[in-house]
mmJSON file of the N, C-alpha and C atoms, coordinates in Angstrom:
{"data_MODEL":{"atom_site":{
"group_PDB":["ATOM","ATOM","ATOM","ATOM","ATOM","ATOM","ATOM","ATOM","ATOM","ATOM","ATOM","ATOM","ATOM","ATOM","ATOM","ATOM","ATOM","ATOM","ATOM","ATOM","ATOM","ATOM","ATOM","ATOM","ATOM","ATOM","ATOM","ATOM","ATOM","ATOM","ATOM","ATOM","ATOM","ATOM","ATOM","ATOM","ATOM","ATOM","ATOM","ATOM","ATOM","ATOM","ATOM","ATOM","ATOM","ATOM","ATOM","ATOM","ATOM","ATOM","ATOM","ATOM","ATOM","ATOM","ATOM","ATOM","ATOM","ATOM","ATOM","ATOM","ATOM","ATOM","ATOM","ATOM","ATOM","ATOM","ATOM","ATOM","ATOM","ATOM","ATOM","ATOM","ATOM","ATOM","ATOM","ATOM","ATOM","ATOM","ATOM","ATOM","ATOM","ATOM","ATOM","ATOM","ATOM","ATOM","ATOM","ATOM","ATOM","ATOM","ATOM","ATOM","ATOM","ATOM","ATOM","ATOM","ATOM","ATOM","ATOM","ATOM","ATOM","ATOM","ATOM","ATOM","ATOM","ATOM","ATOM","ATOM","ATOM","ATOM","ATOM","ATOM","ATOM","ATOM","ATOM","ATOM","ATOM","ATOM","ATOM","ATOM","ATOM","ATOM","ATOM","ATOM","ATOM","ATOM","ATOM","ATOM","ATOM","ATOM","ATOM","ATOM","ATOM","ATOM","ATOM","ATOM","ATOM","ATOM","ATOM","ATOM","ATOM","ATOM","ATOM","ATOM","ATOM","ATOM","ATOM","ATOM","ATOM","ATOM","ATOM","ATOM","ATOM","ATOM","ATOM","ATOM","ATOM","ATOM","ATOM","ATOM","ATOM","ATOM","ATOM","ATOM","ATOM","ATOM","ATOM","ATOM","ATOM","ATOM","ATOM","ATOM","ATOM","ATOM","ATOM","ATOM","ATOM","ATOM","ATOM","ATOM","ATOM","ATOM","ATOM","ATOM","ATOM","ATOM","ATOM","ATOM","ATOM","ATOM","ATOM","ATOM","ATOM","ATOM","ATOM","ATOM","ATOM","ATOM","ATOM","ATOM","ATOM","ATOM","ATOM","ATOM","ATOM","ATOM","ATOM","ATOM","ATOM","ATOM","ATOM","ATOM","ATOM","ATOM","ATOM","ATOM","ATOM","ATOM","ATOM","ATOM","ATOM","ATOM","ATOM","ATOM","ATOM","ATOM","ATOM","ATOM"],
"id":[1,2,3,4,5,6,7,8,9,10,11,12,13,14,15,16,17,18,19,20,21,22,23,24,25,26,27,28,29,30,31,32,33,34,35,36,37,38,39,40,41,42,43,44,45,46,47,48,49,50,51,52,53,54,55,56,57,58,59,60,61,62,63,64,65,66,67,68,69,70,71,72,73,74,75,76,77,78,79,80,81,82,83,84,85,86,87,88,89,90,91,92,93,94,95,96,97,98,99,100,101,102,103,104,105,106,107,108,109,110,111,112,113,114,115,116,117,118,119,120,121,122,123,124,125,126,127,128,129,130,131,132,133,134,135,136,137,138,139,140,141,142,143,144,145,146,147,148,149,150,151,152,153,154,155,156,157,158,159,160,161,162,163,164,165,166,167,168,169,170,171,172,173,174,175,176,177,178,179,180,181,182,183,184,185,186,187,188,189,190,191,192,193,194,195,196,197,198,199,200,201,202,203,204,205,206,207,208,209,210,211,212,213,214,215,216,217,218,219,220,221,222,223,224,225,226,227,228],
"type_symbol":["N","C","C","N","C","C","N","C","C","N","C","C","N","C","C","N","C","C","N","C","C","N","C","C","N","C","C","N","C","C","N","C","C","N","C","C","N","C","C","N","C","C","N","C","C","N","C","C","N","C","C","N","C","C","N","C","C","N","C","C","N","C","C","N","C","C","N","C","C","N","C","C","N","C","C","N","C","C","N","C","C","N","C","C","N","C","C","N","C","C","N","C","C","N","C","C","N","C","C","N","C","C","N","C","C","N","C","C","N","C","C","N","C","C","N","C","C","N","C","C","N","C","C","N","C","C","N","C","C","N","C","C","N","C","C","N","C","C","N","C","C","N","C","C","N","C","C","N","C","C","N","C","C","N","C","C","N","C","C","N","C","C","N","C","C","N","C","C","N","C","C","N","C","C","N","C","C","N","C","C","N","C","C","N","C","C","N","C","C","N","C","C","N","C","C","N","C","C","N","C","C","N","C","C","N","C","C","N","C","C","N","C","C","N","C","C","N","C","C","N","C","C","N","C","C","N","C","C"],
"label_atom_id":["N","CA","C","N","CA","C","N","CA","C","N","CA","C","N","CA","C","N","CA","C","N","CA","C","N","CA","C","N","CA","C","N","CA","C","N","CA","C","N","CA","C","N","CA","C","N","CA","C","N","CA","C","N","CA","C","N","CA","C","N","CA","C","N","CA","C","N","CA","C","N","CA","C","N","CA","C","N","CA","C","N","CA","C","N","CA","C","N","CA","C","N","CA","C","N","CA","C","N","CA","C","N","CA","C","N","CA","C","N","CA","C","N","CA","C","N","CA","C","N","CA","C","N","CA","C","N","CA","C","N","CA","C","N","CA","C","N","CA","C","N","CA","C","N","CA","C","N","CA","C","N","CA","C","N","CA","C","N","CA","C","N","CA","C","N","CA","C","N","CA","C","N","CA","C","N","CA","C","N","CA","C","N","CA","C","N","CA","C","N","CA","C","N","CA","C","N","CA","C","N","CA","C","N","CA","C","N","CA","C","N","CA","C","N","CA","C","N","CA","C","N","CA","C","N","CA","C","N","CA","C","N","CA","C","N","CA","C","N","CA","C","N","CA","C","N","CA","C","N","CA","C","N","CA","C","N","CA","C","N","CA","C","N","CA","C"],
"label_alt_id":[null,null,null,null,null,null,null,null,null,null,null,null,null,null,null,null,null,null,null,null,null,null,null,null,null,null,null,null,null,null,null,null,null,null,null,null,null,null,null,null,null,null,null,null,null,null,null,null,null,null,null,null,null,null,null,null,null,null,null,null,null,null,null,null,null,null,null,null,null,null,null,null,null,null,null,null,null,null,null,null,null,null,null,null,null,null,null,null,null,null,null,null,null,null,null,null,null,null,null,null,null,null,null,null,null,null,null,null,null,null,null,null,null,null,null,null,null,null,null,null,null,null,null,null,null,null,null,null,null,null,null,null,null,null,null,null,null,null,null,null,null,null,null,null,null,null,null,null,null,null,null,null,null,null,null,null,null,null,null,null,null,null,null,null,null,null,null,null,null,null,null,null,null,null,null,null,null,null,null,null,null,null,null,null,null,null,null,null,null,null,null,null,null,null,null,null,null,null,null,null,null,null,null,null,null,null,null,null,null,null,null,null,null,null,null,null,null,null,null,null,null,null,null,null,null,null,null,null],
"label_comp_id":["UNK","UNK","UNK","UNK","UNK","UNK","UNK","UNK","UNK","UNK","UNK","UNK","UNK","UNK","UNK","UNK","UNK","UNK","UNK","UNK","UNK","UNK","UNK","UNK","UNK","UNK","UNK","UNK","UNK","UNK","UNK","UNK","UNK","UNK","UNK","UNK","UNK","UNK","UNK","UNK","UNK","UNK","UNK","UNK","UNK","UNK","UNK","UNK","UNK","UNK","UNK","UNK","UNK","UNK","UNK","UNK","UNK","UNK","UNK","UNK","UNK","UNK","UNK","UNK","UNK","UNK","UNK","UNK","UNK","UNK","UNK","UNK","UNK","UNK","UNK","UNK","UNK","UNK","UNK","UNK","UNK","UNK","UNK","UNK","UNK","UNK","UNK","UNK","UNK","UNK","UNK","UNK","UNK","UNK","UNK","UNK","UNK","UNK","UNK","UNK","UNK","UNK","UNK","UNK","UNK","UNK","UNK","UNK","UNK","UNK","UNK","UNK","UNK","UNK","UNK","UNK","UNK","UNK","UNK","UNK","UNK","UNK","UNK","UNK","UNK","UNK","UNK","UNK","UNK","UNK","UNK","UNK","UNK","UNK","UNK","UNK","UNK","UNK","UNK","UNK","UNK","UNK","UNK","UNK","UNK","UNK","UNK","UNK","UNK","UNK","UNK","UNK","UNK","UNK","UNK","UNK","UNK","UNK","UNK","UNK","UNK","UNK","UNK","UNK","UNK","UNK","UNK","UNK","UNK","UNK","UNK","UNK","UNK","UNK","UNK","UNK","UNK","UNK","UNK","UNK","UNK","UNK","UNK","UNK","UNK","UNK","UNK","UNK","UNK","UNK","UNK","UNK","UNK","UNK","UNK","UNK","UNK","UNK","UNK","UNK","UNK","UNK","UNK","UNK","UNK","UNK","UNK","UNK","UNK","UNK","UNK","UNK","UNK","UNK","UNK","UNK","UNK","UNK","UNK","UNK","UNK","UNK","UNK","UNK","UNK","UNK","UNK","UNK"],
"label_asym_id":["A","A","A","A","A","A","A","A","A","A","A","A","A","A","A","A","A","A","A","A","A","A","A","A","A","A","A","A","A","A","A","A","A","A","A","A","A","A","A","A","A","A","A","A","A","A","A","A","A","A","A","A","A","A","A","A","A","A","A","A","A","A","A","A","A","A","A","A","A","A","A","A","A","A","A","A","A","A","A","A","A","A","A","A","A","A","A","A","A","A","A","A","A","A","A","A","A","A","A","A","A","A","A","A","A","A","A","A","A","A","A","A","A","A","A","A","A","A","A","A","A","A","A","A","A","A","A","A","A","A","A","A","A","A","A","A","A","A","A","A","A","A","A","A","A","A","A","A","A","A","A","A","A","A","A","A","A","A","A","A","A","A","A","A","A","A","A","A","A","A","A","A","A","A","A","A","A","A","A","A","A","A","A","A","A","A","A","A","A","A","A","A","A","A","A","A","A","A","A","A","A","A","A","A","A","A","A","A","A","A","A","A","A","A","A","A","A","A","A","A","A","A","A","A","A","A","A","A"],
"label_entity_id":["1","1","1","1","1","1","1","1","1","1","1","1","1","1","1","1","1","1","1","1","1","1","1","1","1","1","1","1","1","1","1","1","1","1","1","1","1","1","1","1","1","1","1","1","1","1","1","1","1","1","1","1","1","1","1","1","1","1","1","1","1","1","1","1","1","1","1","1","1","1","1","1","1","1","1","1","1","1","1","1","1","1","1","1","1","1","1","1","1","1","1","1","1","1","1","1","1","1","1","1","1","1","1","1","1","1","1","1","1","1","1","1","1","1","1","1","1","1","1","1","1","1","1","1","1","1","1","1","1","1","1","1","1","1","1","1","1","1","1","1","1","1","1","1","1","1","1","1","1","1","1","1","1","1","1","1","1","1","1","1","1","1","1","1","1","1","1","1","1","1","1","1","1","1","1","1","1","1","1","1","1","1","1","1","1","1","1","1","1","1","1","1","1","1","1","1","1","1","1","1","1","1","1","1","1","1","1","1","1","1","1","1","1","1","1","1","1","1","1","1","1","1","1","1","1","1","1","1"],
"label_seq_id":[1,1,1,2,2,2,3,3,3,4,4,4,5,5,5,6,6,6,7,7,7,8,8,8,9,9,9,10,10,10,11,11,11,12,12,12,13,13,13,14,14,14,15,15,15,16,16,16,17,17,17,18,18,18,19,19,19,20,20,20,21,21,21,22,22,22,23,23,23,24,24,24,25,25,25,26,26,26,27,27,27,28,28,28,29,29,29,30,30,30,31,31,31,32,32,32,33,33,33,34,34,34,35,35,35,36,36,36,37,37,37,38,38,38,39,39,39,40,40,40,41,41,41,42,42,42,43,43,43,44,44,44,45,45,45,46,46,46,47,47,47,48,48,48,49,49,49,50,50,50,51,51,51,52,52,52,53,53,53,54,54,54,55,55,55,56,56,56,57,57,57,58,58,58,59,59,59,60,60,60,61,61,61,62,62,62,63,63,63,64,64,64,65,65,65,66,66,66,67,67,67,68,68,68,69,69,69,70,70,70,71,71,71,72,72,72,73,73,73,74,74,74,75,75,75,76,76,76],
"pdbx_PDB_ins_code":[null,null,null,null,null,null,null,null,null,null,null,null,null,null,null,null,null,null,null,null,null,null,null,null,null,null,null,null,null,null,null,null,null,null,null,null,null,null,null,null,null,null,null,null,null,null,null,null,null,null,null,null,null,null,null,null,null,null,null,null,null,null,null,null,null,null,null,null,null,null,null,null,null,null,null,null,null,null,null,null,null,null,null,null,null,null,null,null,null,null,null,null,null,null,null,null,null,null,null,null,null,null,null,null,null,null,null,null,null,null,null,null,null,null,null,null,null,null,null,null,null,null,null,null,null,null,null,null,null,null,null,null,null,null,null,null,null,null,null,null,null,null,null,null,null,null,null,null,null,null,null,null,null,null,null,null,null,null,null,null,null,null,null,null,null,null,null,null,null,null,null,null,null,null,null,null,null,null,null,null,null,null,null,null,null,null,null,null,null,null,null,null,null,null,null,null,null,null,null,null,null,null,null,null,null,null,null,null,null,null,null,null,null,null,null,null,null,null,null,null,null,null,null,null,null,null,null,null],
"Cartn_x":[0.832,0.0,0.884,0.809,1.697,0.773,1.607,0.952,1.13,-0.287,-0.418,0.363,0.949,1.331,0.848,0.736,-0.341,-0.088,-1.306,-1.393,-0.669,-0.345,0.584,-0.537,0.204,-0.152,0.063,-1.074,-1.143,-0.309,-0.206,0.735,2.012,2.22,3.691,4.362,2.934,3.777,2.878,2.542,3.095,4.095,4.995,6.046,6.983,6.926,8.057,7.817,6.809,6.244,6.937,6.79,7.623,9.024,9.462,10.863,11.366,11.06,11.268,11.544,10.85,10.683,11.685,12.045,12.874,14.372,14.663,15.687,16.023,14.782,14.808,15.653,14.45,14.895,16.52,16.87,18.657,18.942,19.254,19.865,19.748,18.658,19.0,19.801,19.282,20.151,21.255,21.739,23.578,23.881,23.39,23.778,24.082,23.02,23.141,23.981,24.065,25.231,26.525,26.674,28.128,28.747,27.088,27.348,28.227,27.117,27.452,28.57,29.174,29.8,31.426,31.749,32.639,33.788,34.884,36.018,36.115,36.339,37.023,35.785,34.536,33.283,33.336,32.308,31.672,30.539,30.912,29.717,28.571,27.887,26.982,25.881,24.563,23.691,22.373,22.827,22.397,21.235,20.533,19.54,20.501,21.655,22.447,22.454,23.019,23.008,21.73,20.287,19.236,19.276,19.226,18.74,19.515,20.624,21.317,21.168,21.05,20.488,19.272,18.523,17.456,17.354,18.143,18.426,19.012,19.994,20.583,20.077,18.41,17.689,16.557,16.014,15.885,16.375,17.199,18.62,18.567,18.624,18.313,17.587,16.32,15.019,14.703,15.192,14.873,16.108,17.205,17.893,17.401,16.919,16.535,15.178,14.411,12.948,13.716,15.217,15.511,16.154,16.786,17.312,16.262,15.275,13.899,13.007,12.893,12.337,13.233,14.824,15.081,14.862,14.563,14.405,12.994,12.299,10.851,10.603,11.578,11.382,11.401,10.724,10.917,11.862,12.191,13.638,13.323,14.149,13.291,13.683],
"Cartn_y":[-1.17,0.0,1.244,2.368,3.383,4.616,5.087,6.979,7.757,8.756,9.43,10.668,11.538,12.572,13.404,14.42,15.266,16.815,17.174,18.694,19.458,20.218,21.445,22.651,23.025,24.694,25.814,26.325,27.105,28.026,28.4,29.626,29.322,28.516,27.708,27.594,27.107,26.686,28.107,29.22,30.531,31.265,30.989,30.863,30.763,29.695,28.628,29.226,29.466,29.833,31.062,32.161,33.512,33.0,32.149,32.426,31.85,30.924,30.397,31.11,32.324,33.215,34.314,34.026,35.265,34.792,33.314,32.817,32.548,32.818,32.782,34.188,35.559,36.504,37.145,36.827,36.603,36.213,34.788,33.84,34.806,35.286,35.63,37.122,37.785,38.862,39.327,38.084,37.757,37.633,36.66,35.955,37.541,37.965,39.13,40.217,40.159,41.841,40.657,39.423,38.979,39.081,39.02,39.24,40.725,41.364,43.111,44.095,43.425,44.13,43.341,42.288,40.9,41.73,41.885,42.187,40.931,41.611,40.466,40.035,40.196,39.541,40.844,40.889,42.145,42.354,43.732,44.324,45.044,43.385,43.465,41.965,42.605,41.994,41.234,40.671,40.11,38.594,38.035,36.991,35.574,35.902,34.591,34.706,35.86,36.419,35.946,36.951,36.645,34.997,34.243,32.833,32.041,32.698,31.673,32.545,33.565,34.205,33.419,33.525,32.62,31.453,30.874,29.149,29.248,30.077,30.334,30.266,31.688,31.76,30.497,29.716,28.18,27.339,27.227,26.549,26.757,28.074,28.88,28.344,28.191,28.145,26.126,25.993,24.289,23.655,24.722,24.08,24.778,25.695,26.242,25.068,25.137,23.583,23.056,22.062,20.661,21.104,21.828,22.414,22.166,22.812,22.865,21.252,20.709,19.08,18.68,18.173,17.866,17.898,18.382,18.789,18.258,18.002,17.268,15.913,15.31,13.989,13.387,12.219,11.416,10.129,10.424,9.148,7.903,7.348,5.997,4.593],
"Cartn_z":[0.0,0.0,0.0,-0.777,-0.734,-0.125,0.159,0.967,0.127,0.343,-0.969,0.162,-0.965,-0.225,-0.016,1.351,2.217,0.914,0.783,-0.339,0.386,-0.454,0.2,0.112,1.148,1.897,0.813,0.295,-0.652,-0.317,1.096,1.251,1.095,1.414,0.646,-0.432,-0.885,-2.249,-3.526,-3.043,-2.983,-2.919,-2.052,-1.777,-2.504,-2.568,-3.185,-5.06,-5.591,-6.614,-7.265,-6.279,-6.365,-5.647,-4.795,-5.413,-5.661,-6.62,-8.102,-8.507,-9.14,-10.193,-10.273,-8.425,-8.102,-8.416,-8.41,-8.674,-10.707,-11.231,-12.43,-13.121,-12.255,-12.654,-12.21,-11.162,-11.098,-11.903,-12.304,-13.058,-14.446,-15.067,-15.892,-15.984,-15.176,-14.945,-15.075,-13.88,-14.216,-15.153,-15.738,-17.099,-18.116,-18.004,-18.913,-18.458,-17.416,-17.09,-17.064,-17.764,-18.157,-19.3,-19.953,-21.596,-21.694,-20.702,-20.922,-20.152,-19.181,-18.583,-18.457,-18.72,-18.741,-19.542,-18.832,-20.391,-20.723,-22.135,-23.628,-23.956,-23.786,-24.246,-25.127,-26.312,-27.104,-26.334,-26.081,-25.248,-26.186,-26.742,-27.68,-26.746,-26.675,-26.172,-27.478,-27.708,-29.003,-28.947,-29.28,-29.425,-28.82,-29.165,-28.552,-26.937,-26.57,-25.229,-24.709,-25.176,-24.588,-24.398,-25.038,-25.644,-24.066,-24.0,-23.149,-21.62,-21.623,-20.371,-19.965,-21.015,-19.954,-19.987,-20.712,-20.462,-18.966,-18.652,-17.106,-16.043,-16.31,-15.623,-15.041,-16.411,-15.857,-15.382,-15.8,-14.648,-13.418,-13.346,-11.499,-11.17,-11.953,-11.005,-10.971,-11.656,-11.447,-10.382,-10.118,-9.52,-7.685,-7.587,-6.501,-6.234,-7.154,-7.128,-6.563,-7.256,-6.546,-5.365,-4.794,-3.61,-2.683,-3.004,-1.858,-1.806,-2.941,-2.811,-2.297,-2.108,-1.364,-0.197,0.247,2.121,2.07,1.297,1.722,1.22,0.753,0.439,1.608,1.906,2.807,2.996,4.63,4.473,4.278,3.485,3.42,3.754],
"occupancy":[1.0,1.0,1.0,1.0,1.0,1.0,1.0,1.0,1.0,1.0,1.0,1.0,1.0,1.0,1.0,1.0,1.0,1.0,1.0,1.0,1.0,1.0,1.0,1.0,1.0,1.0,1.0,1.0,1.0,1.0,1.0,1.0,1.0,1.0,1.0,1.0,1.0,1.0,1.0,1.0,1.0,1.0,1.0,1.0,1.0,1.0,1.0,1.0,1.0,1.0,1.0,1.0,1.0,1.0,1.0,1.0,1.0,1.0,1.0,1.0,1.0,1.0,1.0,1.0,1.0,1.0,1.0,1.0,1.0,1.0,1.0,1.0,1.0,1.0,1.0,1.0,1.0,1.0,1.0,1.0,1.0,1.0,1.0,1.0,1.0,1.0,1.0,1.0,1.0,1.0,1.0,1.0,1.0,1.0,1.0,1.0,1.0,1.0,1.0,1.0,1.0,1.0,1.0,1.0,1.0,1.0,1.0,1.0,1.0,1.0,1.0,1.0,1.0,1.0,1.0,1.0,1.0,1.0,1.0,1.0,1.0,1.0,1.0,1.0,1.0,1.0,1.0,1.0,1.0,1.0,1.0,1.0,1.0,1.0,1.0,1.0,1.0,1.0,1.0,1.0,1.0,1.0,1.0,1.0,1.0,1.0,1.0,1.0,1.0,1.0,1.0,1.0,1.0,1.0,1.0,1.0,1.0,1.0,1.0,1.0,1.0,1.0,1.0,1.0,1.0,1.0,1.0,1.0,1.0,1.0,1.0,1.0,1.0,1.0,1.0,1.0,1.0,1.0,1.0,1.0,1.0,1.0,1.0,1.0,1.0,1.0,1.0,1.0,1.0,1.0,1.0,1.0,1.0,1.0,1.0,1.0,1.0,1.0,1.0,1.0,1.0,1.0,1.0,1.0,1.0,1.0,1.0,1.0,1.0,1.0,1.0,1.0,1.0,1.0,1.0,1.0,1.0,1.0,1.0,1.0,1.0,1.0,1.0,1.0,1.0,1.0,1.0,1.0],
"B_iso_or_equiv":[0.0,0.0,0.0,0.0,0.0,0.0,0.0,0.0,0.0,0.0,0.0,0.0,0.0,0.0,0.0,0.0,0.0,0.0,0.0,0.0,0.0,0.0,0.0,0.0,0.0,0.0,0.0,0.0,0.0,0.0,0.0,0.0,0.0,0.0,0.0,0.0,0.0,0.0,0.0,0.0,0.0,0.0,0.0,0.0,0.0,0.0,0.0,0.0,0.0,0.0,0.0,0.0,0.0,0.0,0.0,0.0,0.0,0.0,0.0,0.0,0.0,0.0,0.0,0.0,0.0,0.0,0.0,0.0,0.0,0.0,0.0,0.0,0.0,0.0,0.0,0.0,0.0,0.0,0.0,0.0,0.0,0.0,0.0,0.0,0.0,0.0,0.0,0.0,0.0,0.0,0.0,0.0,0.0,0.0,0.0,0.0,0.0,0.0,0.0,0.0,0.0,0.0,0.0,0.0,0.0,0.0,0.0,0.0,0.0,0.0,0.0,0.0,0.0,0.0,0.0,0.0,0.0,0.0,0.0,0.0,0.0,0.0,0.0,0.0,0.0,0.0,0.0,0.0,0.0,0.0,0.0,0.0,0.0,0.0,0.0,0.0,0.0,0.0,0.0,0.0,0.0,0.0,0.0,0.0,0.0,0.0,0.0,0.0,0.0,0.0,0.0,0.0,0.0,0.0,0.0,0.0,0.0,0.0,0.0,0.0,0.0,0.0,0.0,0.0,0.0,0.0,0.0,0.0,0.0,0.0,0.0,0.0,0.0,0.0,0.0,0.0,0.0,0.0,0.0,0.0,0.0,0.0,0.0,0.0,0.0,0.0,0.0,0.0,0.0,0.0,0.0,0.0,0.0,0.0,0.0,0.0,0.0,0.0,0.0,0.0,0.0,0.0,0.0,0.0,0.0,0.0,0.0,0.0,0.0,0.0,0.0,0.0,0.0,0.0,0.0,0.0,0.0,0.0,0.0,0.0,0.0,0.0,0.0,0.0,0.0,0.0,0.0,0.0],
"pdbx_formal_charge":[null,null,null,null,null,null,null,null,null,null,null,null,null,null,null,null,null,null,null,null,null,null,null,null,null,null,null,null,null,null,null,null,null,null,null,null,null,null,null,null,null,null,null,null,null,null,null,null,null,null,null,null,null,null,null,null,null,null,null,null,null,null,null,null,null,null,null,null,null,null,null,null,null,null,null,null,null,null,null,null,null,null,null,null,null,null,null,null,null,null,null,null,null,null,null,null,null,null,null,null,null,null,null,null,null,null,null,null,null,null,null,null,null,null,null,null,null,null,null,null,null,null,null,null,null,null,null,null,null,null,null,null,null,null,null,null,null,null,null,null,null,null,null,null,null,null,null,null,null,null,null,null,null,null,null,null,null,null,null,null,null,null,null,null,null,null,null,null,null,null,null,null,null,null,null,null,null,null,null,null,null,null,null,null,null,null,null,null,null,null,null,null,null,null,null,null,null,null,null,null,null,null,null,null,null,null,null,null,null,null,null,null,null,null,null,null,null,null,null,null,null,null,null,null,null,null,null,null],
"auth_seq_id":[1,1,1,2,2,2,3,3,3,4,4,4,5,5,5,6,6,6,7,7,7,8,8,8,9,9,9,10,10,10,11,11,11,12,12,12,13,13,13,14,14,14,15,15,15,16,16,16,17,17,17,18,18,18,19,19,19,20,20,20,21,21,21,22,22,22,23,23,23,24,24,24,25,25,25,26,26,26,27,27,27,28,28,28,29,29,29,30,30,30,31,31,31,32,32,32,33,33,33,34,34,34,35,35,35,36,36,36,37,37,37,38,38,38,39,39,39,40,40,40,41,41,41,42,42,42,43,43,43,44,44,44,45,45,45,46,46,46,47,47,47,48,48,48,49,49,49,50,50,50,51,51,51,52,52,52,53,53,53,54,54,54,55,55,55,56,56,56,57,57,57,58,58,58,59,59,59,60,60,60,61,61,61,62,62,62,63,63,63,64,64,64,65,65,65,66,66,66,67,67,67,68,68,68,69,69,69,70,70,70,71,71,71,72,72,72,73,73,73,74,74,74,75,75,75,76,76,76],
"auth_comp_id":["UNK","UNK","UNK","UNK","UNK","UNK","UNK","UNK","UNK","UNK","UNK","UNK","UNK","UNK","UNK","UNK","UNK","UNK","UNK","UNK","UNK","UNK","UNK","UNK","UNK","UNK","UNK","UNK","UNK","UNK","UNK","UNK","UNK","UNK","UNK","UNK","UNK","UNK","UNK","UNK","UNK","UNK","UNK","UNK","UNK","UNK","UNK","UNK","UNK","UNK","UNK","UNK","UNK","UNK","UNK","UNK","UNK","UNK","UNK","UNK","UNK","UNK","UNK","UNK","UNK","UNK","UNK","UNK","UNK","UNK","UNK","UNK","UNK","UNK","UNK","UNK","UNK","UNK","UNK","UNK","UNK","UNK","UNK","UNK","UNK","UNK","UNK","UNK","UNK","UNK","UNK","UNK","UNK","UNK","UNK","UNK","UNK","UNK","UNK","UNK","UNK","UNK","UNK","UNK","UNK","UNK","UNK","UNK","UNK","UNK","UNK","UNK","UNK","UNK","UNK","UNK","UNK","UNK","UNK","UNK","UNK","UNK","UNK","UNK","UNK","UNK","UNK","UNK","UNK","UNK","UNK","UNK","UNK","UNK","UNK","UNK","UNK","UNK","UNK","UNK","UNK","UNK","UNK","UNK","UNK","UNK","UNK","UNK","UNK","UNK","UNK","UNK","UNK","UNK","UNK","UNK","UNK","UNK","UNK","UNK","UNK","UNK","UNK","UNK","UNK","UNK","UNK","UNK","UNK","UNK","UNK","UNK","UNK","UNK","UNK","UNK","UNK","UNK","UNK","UNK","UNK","UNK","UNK","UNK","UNK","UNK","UNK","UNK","UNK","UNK","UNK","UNK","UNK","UNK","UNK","UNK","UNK","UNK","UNK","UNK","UNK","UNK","UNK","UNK","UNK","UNK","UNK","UNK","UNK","UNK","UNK","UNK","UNK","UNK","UNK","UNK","UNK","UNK","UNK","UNK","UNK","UNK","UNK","UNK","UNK","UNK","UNK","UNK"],
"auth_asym_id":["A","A","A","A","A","A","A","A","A","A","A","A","A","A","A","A","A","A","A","A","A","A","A","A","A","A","A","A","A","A","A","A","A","A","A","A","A","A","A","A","A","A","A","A","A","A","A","A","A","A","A","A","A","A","A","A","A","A","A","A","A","A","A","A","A","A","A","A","A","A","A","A","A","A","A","A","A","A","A","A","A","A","A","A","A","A","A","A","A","A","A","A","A","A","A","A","A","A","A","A","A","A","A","A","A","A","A","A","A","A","A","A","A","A","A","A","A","A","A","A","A","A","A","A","A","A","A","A","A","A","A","A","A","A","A","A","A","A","A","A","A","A","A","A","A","A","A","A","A","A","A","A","A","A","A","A","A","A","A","A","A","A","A","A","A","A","A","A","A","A","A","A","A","A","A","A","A","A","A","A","A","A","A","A","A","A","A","A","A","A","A","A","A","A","A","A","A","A","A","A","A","A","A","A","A","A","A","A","A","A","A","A","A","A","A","A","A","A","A","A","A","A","A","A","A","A","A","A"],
"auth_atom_id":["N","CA","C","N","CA","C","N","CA","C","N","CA","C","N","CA","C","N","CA","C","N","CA","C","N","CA","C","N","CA","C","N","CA","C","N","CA","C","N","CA","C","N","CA","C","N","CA","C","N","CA","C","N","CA","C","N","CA","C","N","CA","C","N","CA","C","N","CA","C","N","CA","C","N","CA","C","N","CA","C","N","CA","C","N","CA","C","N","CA","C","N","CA","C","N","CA","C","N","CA","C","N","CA","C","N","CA","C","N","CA","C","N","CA","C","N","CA","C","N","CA","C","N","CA","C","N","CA","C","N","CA","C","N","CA","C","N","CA","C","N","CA","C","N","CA","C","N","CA","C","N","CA","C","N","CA","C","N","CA","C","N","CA","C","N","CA","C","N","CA","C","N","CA","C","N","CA","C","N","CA","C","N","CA","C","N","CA","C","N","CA","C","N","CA","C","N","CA","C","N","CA","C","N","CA","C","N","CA","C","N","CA","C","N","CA","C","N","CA","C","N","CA","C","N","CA","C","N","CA","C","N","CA","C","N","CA","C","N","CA","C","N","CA","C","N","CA","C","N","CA","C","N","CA","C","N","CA","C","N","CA","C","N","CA","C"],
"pdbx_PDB_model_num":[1,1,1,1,1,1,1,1,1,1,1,1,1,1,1,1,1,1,1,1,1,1,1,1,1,1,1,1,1,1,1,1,1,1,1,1,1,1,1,1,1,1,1,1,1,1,1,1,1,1,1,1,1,1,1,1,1,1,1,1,1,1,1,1,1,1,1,1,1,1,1,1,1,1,1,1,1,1,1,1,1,1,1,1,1,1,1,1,1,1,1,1,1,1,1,1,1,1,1,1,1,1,1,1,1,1,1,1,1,1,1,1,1,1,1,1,1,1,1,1,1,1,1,1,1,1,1,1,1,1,1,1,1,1,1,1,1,1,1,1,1,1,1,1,1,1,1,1,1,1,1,1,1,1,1,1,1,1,1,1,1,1,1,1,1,1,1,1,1,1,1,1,1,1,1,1,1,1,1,1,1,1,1,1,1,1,1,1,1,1,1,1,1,1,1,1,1,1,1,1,1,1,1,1,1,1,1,1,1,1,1,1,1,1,1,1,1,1,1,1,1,1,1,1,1,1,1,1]
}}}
């Protein structure tokens, strides 16, 4: 028989929701004031830049997700 797992707390996972988003919008941020401010890069902000800025910014945010599921998995 397996356990279903208990719903989460809207205010929580509220939470967790925005700062996701907040770890998205860093990630890409950085990413982009590296393109733009980095010597020896061309301080040209171009579709490649964008493209991989926010590949960055997902990165952030799925790696901040697995950061936080960790701590709620159960031991087993």
């Amino acid at each position: 028989m397996t356990t279903q797992p208990a719903p989460e707390d809207p205010a929580r996972e509220s939470r967790h929701r925005r700062a996701g988003a907040v770890a998205f919008t860093v990630g890409t941020v950085a990413a982009l004031a590296v393109f733009a401010f980095l010597p020896g890069l061309p301080h040209v902000i171009d579709w490649g830049a964008i493209l991989t800025s926010l590949a960055v910014g997902a990165l952030a945010r799925w790696a901040y997700r697995a950061w936080v599921a960790r701590g709620r998995l159960p031991s087993g």
